[in-house]
VOVOVO-315968 format. One record per residue (C-alpha): residue number from 1; residue in three letters; chain; x, y, z. Coordinates in pm, 1 decimal. Layout:
+-----+-----+---+----------+----------+----------+
!   k !   r ! c !     east !    north !       up !
+-----+-----+---+----------+----------+----------+
! NUM ! Ala ! A !        X !        Y !        Z !
...
+-----+-----+---+----------+----------+----------+
// end
This chain:
+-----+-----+---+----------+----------+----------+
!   k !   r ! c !     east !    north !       up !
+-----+-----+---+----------+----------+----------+
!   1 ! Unk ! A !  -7335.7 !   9174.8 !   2201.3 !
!   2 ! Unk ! A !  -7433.3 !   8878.2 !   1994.7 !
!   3 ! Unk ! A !  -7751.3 !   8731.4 !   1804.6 !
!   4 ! Unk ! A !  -7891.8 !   8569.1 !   2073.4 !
!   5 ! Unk ! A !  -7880.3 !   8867.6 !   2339.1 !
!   6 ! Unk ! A !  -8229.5 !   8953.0 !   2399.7 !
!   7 ! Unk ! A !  -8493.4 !   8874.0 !   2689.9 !
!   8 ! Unk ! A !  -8653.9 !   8633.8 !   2460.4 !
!   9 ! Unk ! A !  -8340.8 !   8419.0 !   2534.2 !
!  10 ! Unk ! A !  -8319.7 !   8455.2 !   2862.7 !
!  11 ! Unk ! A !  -8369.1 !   8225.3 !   3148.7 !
!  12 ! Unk ! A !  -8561.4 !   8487.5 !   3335.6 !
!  13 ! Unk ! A !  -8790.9 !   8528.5 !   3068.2 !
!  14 ! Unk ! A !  -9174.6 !   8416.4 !   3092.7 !
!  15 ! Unk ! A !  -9483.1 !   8426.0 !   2868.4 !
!  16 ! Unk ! A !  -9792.3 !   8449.4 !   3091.0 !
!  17 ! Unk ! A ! -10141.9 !   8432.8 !   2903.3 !
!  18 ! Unk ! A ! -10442.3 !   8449.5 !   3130.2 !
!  19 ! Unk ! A ! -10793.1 !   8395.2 !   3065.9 !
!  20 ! Unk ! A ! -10781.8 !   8347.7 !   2658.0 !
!  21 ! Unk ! A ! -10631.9 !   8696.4 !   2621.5 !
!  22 ! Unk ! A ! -10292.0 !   8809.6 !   2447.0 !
!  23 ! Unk ! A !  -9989.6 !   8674.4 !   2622.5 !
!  24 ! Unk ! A !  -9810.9 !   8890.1 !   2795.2 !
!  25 ! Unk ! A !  -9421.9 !   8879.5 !   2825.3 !
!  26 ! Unk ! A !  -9256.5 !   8927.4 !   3184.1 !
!  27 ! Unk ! A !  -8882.4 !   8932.6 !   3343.5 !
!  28 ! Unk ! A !  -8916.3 !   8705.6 !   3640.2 !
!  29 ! Unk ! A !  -8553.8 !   8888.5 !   3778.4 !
!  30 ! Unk ! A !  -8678.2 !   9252.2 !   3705.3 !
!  31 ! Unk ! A !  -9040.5 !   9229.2 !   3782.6 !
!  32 ! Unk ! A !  -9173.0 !   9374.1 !   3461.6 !
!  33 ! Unk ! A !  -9319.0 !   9326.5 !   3114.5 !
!  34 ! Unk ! A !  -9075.8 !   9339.4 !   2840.5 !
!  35 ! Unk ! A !  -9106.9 !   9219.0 !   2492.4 !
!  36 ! Unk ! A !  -8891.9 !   8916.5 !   2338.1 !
!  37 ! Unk ! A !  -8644.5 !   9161.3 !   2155.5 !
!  38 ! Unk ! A !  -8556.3 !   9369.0 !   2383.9 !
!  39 ! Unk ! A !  -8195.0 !   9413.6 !   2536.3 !
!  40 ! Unk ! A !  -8102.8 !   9425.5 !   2876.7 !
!  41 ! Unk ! A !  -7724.9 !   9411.7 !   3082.0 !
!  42 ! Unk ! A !  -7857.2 !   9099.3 !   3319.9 !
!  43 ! Unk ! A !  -7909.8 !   8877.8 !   3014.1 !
!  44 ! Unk ! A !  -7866.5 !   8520.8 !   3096.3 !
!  45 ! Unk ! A !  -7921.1 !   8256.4 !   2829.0 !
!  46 ! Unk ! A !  -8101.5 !   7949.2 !   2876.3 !
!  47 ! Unk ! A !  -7886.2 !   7657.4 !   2882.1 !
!  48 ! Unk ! A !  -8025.1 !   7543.4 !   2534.6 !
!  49 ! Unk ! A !  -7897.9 !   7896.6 !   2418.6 !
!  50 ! Unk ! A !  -7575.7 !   7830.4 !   2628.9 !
!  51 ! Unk ! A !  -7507.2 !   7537.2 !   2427.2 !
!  52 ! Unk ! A !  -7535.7 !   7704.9 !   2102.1 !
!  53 ! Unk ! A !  -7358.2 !   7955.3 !   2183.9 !
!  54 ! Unk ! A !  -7066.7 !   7772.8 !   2311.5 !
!  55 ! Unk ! A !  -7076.8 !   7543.4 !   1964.9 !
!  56 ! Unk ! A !  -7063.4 !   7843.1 !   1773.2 !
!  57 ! Unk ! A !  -6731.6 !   7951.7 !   1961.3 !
!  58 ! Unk ! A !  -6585.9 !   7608.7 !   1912.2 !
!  59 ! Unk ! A !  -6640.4 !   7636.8 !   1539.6 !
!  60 ! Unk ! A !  -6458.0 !   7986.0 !   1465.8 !
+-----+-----+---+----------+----------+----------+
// end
């Protein structure tokens, strides 16, 4: 898709860490773990990601 496709990016996206152990990465939307590069179809970028995107487009 692009470089900045991945749940990492995502405004569903959320890094829980509980209790001083490792953090653990979760889709808020799905209901799952996932890891920061992974790829999914419901990708939405966070508006800060929006915004790059969209100055990257204006630039071509």
């Amino acid at each position: 898709m692009n470089r900045y496709h991945c749940c990492a990016t995502c405004k569903w996206y959320e890094v829980r860490k509980e209790n001083n152990k490792k953090p653990s990465f979760h889709c808020v939307r799905l209901g799952y773990q996932t890891e920061p590069h992974y790829v999914f179809h419901c990708w939405n970028p966070k508006e800060n990601v929006q915004k790059k995107m969209n100055k990257q487009r204006e630039e071509r």
